[in-house]
C-alpha positions in Angstrom: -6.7 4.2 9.7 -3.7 4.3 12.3 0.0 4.4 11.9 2.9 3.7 14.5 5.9 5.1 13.5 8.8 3.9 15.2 12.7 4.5 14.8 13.2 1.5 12.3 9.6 0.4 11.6 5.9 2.2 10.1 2.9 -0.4 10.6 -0.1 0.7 8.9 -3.9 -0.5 8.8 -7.0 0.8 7.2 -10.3 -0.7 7.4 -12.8 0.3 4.7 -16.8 0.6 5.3 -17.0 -2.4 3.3 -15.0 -4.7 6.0 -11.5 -4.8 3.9 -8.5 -4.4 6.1 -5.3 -3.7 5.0 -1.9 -4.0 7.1 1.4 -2.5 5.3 4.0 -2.7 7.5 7.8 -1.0 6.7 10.9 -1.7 7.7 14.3 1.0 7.2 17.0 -1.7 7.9 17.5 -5.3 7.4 15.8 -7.7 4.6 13.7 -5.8 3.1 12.1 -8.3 0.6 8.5 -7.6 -0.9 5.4 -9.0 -0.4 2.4 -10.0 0.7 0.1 -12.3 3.5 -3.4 -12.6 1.7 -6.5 -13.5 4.1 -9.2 -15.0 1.7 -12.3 -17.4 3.1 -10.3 -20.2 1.5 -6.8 -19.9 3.5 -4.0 -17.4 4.1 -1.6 -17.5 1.3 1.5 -16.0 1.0 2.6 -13.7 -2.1 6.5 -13.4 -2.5 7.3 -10.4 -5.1 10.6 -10.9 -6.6 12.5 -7.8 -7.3 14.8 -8.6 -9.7 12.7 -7.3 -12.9 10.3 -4.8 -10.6 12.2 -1.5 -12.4 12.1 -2.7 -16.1 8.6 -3.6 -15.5 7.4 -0.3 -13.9 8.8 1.2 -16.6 7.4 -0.7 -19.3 3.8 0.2 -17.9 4.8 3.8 -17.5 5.9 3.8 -21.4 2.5 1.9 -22.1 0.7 4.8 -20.4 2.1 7.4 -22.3 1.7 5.5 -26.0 -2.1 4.8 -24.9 -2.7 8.0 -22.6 -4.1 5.1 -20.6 -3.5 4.7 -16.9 -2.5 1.0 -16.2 -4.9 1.3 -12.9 -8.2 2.6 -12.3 -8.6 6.0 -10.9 -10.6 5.1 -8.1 -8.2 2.4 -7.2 -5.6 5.1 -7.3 -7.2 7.6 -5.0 -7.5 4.8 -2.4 -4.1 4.3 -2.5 -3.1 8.1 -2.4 -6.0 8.0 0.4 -4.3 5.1 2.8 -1.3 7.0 2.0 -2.3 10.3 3.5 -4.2 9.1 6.2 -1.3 6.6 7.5 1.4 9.8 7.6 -1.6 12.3 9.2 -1.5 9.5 12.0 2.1 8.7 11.9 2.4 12.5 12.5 -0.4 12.2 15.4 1.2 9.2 17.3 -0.6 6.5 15.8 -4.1 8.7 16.0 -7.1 7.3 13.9 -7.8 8.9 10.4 -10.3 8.7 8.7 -9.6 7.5 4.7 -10.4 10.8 2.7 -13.4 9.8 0.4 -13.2 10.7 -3.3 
């Protein structure tokens, strides 16, 4: 895992021992619309993530969770996350240092 951070820009990537790679790059000014750039065997494709309903949604899961004391997510999928999360800001911190993705 490395991270540059830069005045107006954090780009992040994380390669698992399993050969994923993930790139999460963020920006502090300009367009800031969501997304994503998947890279499958079968083609690139690109995932646009409108925004108007993101909030109402969010919260609809997080009501969910609490009627079904069920996590919308996985655990494990969540300690990646929190994982890439750490390890991108330890190396943010460190200049753009490798870290290694805390196992859980």
């Amino acid at each position: 895992m490395t991270c540059t951070h830069e005045k107006d820009v954090d780009v992040a990537t994380g390669q698992w021992k399993d050969g994923r790679v993930a790139t999460v790059r963020g920006i502090r000014q300009g367009r800031s619309d969501y997304g994503a750039l998947a890279f499958t065997e079968k083609g690139v494709y690109p995932v646009p993530i409108r925004t108007a309903y993101i909030y109402r949604e969010l919260v609809k899961k997080i009501v969910e969770m609490f009627e079904t004391k069920k996590s919308p997510l996985d655990i494990h999928e969540t300690l990646e996350i929190v994982a890439f999360i750490e390890a991108a800001n330890k190396s943010g911190s460190n200049h753009g240092a490798g870290e290694e993705l805390a196992s859980r």
